[in-house]
C-alpha positions as CSV (number, residue, x, y, z in Angstrom):
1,X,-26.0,10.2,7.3
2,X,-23.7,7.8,4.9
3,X,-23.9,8.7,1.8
4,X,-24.9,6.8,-1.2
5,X,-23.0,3.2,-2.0
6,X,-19.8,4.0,-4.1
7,X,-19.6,2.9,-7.6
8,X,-17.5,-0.5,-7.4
9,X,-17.6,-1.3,-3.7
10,X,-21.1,-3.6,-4.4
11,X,-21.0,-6.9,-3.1
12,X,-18.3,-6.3,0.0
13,X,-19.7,-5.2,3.0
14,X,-22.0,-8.1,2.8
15,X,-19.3,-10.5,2.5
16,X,-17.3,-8.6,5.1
17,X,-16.0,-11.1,7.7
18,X,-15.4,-13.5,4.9
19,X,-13.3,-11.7,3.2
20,X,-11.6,-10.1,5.8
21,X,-11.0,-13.8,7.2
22,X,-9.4,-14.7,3.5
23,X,-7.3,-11.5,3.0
24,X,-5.8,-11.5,6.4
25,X,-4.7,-15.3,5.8
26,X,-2.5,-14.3,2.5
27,X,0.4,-12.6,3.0
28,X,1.4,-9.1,2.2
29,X,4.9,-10.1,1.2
30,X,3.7,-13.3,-0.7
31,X,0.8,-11.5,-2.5
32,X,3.5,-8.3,-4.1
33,X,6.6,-10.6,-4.5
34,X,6.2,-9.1,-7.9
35,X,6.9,-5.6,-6.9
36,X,8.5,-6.0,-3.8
37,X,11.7,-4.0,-5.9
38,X,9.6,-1.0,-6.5
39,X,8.9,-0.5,-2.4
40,X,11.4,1.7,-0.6
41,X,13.6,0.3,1.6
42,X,14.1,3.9,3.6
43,X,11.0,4.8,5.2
44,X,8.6,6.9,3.0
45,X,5.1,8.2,2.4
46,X,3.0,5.2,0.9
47,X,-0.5,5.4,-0.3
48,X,-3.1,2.5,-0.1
49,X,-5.9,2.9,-2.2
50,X,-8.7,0.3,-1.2
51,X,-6.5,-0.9,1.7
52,X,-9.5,-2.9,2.5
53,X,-8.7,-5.4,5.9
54,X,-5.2,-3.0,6.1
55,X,-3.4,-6.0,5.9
56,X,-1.1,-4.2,3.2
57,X,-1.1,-0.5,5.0
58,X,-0.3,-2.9,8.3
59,X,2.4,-4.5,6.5
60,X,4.3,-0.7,5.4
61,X,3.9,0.2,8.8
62,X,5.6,-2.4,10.2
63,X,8.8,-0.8,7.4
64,X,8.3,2.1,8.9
65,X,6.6,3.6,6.5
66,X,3.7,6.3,7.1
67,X,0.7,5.3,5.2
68,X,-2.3,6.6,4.2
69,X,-5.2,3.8,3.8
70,X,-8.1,4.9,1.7
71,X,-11.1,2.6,2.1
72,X,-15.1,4.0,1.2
73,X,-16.4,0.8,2.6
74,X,-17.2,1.1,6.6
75,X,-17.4,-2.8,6.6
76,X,-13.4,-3.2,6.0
77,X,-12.0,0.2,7.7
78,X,-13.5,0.1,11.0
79,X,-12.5,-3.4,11.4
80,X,-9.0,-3.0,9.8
81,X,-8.7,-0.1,12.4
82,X,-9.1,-2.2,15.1
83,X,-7.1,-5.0,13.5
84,X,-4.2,-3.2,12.7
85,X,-3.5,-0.1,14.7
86,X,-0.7,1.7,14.5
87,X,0.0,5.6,14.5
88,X,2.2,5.3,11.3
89,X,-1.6,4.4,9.7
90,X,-3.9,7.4,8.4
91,X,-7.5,5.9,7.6
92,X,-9.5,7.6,5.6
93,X,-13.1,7.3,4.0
94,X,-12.3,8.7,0.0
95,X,-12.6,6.4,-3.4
96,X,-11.8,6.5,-6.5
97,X,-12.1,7.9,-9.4
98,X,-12.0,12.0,-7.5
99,X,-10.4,11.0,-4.6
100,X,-11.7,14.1,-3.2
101,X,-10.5,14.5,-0.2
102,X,-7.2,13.0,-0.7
103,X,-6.6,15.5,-3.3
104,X,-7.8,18.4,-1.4
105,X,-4.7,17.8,1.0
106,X,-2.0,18.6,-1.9
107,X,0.3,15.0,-0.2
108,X,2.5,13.5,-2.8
109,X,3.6,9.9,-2.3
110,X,6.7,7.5,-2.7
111,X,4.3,5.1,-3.8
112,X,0.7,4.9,-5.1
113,X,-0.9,1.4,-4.5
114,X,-4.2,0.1,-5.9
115,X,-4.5,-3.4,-5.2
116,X,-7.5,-5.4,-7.0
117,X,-8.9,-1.8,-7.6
118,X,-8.9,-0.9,-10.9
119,X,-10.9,-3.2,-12.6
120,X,-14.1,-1.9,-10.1
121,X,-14.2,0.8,-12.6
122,X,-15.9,1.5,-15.8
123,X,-13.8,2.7,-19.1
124,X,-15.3,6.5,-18.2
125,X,-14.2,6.0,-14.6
126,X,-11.0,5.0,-15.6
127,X,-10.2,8.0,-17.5
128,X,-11.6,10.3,-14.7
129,X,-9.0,8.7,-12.1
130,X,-5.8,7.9,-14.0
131,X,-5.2,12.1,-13.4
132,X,-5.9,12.1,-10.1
133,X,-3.9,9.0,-9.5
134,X,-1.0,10.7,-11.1
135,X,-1.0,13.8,-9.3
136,X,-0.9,11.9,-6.1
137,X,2.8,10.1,-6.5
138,X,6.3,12.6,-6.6
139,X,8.6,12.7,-9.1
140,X,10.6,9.2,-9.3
141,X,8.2,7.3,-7.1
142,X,5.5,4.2,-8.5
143,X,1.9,3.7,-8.7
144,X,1.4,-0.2,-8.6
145,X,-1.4,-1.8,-9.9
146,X,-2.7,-5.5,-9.6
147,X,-5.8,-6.4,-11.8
148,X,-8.0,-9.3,-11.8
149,X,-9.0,-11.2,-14.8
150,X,-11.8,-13.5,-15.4
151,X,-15.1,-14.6,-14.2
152,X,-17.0,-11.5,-11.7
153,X,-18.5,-12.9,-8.4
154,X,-22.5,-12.9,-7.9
155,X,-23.0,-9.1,-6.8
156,X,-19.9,-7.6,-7.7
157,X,-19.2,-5.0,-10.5
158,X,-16.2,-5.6,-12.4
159,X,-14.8,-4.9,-15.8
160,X,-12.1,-7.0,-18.2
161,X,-9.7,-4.2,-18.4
162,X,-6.4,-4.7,-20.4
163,X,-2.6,-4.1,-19.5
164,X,-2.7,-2.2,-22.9
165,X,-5.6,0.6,-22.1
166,X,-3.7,0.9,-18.5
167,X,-0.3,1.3,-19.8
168,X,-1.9,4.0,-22.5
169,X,-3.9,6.1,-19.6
170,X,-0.8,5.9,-17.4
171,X,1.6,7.4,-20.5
172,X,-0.7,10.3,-20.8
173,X,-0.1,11.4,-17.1
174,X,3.9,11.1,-17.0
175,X,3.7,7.6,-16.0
176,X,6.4,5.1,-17.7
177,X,5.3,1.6,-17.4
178,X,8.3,-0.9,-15.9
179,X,6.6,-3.9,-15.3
180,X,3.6,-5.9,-17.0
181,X,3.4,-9.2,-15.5
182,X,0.3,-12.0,-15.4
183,X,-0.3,-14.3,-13.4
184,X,-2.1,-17.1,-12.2
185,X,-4.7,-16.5,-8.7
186,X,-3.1,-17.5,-5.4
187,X,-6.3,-19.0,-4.2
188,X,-7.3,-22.4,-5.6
189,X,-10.9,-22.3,-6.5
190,X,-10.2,-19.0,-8.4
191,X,-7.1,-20.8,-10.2
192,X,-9.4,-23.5,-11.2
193,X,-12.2,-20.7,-12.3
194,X,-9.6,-18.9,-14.7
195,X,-8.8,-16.1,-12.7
196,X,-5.4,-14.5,-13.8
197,X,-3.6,-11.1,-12.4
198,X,-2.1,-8.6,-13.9
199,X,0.7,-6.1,-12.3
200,X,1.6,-3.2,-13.2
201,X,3.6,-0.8,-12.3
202,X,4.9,2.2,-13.4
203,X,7.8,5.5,-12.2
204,X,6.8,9.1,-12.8
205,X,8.9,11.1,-14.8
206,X,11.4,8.4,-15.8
207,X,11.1,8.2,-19.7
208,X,11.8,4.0,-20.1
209,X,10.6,1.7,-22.8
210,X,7.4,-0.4,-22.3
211,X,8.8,-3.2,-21.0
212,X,7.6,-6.9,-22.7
213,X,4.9,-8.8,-21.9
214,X,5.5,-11.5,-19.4
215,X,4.0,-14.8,-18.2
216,X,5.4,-16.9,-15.2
């Protein structure tokens, strides 16, 4: 039997084949030019929290990279399964903010990806996950983060959460930020709305300065 809804994931399996029609139509590449640096170039271990259609986890595959996709919702994985197989792809049914599962396998990752993630949880969830987060990326690799700002959807749950509060949770754990960068939505009608991004990014163990605030 499936278990109860997870906290955050409201609104998506309805809007499923939508979505996954949307997602699929952006490109990996184009959507993290921002962080493209911070992605090894020699194959590595890449986690993909909320991989949602796998576009992203399809995309580090196709690097050679082994990923592990993490995605609660059954409305994006089994489809993204299908869409994008590939035996470099682990999928697996965990979410944030225990990451359970995940945990319980003791992995540690080159990179740590949460991709229009964070925001789906509230300031106590937040706090719960940045640990867990942080345990799950090795010494020298980066947890990237993309945020969205601005007006929720009908039936989502979203929070306004701020670069600063990030950056603070992350320094707690060992995590230096070294980029902070907003910007405007890809997709028209949200431009028009007032939907901005924020990424972030940040190195573990790597003691660097906060780097400025930048607009593009």
């Amino acid at each position: 039997m499936k278990s109860a809804q997870v906290s955050g994931t409201e609104g998506y399996a309805e809007e499923a084949e939508e979505l996954f029609e949307l997602y699929e139509s952006i490109s990996a590449a184009d959507s993290h030019r921002a962080v493209l640096h911070l992605i090894p170039t020699a194959p590595g271990l890449i986690l993909d929290i909320g991989s949602g259609t796998g576009r992203d986890a399809a995309w580090f595959a196709a690097m050679g990279h082994r990923v592990v996709a993490v995605e609660p919702t059954d409305a994006f994985r089994l489809p993204a399964m299908a869409l994008h197989p590939s035996p470099r792809i682990e999928w697996l049914d965990d979410s944030l903010p225990d990451l359970a599962l995940l945990l319980a396998r003791g992995e540690r990752f080159d990179v740590v990806m949460l991709t229009a993630v964070w925001m789906h949880l509230d300031a106590q969830q937040r706090r719960r996950a940045m640990p867990n987060v942080a345990s799950l990326v090795r010494e020298g690799g980066a947890v990237i983060m993309e945020i969205r700002h601005g007006p929720v959807p009908a039936g989502r749950r979203m929070f306004e959460v701020s670069p600063e509060e990030t950056i603070e949770l992350a320094q707690t754990q060992g995590l230096h930020p070294v980029l902070n960068l907003r910007t405007e939505s890809s997709q028209d009608q949200n431009r028009v709305a007032g939907v901005t991004w924020t990424s972030l990014a940040f190195v573990k163990g790597k003691n660097e300065r906060p780097p400025p605030k930048r607009k593009r």
